[in-house]
C-alpha positions in Angstrom: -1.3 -13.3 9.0 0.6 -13.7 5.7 1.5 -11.1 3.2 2.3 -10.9 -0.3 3.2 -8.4 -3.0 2.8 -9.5 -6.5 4.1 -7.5 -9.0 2.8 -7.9 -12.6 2.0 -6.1 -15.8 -1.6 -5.9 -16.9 -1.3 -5.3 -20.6 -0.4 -1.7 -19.8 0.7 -0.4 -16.9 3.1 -2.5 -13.9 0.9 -2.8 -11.2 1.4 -3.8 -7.7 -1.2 -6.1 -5.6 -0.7 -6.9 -1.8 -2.6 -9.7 -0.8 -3.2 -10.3 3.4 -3.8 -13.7 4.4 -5.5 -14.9 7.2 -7.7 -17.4 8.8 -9.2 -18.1 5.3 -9.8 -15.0 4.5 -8.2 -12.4 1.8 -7.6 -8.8 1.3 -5.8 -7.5 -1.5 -5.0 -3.3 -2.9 -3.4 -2.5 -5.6 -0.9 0.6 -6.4 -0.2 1.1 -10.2 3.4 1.7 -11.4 2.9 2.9 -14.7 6.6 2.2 -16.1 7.9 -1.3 -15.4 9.8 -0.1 -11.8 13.5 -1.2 -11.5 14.8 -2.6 -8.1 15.9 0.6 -6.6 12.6 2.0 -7.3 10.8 -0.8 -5.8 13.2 -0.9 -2.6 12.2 2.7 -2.2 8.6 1.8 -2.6 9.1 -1.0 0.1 11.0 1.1 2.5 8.4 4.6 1.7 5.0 5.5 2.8 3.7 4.5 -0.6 3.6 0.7 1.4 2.4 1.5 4.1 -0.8 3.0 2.5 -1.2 0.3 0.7 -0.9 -2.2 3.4 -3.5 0.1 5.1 -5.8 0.0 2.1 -5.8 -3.8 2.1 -6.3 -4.2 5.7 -9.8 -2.1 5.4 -10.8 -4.4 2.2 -13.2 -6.5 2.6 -12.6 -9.8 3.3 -13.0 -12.6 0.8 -13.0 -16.1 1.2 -9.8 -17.9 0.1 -10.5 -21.1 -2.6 -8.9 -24.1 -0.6 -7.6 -26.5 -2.8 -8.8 -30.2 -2.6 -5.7 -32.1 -1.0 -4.4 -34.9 -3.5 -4.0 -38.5 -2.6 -0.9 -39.8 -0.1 0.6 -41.2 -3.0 1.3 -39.4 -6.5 3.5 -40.6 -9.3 6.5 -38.2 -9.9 4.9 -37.2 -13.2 1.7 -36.1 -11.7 3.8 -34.9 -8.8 5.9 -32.4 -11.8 2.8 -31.4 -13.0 1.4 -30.3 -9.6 5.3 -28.9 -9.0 4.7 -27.0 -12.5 1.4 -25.4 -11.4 2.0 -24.3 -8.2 5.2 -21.7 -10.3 3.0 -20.9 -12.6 -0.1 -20.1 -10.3 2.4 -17.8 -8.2 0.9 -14.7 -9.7 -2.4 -12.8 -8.7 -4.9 -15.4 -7.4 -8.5 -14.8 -7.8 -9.1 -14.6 -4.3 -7.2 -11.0 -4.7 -9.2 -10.0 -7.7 -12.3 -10.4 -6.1 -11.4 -9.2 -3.2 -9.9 -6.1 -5.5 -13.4 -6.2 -7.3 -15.7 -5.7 -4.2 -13.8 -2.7 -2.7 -13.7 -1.1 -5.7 -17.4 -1.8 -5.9 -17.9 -0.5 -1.9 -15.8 2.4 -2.8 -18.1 3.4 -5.8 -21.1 2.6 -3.5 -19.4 5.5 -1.1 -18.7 7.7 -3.6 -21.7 7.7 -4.9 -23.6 8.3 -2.1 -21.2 11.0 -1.2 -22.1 12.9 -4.7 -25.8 12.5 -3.7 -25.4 14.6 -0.5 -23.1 17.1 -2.3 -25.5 17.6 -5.0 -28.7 18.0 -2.6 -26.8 20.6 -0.5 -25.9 22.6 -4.1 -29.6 22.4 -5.0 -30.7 23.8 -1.4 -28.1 26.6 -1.6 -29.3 27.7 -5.3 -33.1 27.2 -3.9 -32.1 29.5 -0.9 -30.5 32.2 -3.4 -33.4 32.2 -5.8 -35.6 32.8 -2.7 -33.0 35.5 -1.1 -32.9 36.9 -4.7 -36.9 37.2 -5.2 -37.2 38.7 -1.5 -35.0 41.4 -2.7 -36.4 42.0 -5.7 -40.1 42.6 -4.6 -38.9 44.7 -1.8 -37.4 46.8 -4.4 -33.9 46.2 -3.6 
């Protein structure tokens, strides 16, 4: 199992994405910053409960299937070698693996909620149905 936290700015806030590895597989949560976060802050955020949630959060993501890359030939000329060199730093940021992996628990969670709100709102229409009903038994016993 391999972990990494990537941290990144998304146009407006600094956000934070922890990605598990393993056999294949990844998980990834987010925490968002806000203000770009200086080292002492992220130390603290390292060191704090703040990581420990979110490594929790990732571990109950779902699990997404990591994109292997093809393997190259044996023998590569050292400008094609560069190249490959160049885009390995530059692809060092989020990977898509995270975001979809991002994507579908958000999309779980809202699956959650939103059966959640159904229940709530059922059990707020009973209880007004049961008042009405308490309400018109009072009222044609003359109470």
């Amino acid at each position: 199992m391999r972990g990494v936290f990537t941290l990144f700015h998304d146009g407006r806030f600094w956000v934070g994405v922890y990605e598990i590895h393993e056999d294949g597989l990844v998980r990834a949560a987010r925490h968002i910053f806000g203000a770009e976060p200086n080292n002492a802050e992220l130390a603290a955020f390292a060191a704090g409960r703040d990581f420990v949630r979110l490594a929790d959060e990732a571990r109950k993501a779902p699990p997404v299937p990591a994109e292997q890359r093809p393997t190259a030939r044996a023998r590569l000329n050292a400008k094609r070698l560069a190249k490959l060199a160049k885009k390995a730093q530059d692809d060092a940021g989020i990977g898509t693996a995270a975001q979809r992996a991002l994507k579908e628990a958000v999309a779980e969670q809202t699956g959650v909620n939103k059966a959640a709100r159904k229940r709530r709102a059922a059990a707020e229409a009973a209880r007004r149905r049961t008042l009405v009903k308490a309400k018109s038994r009072a009222k044609h016993r003359g109470r």
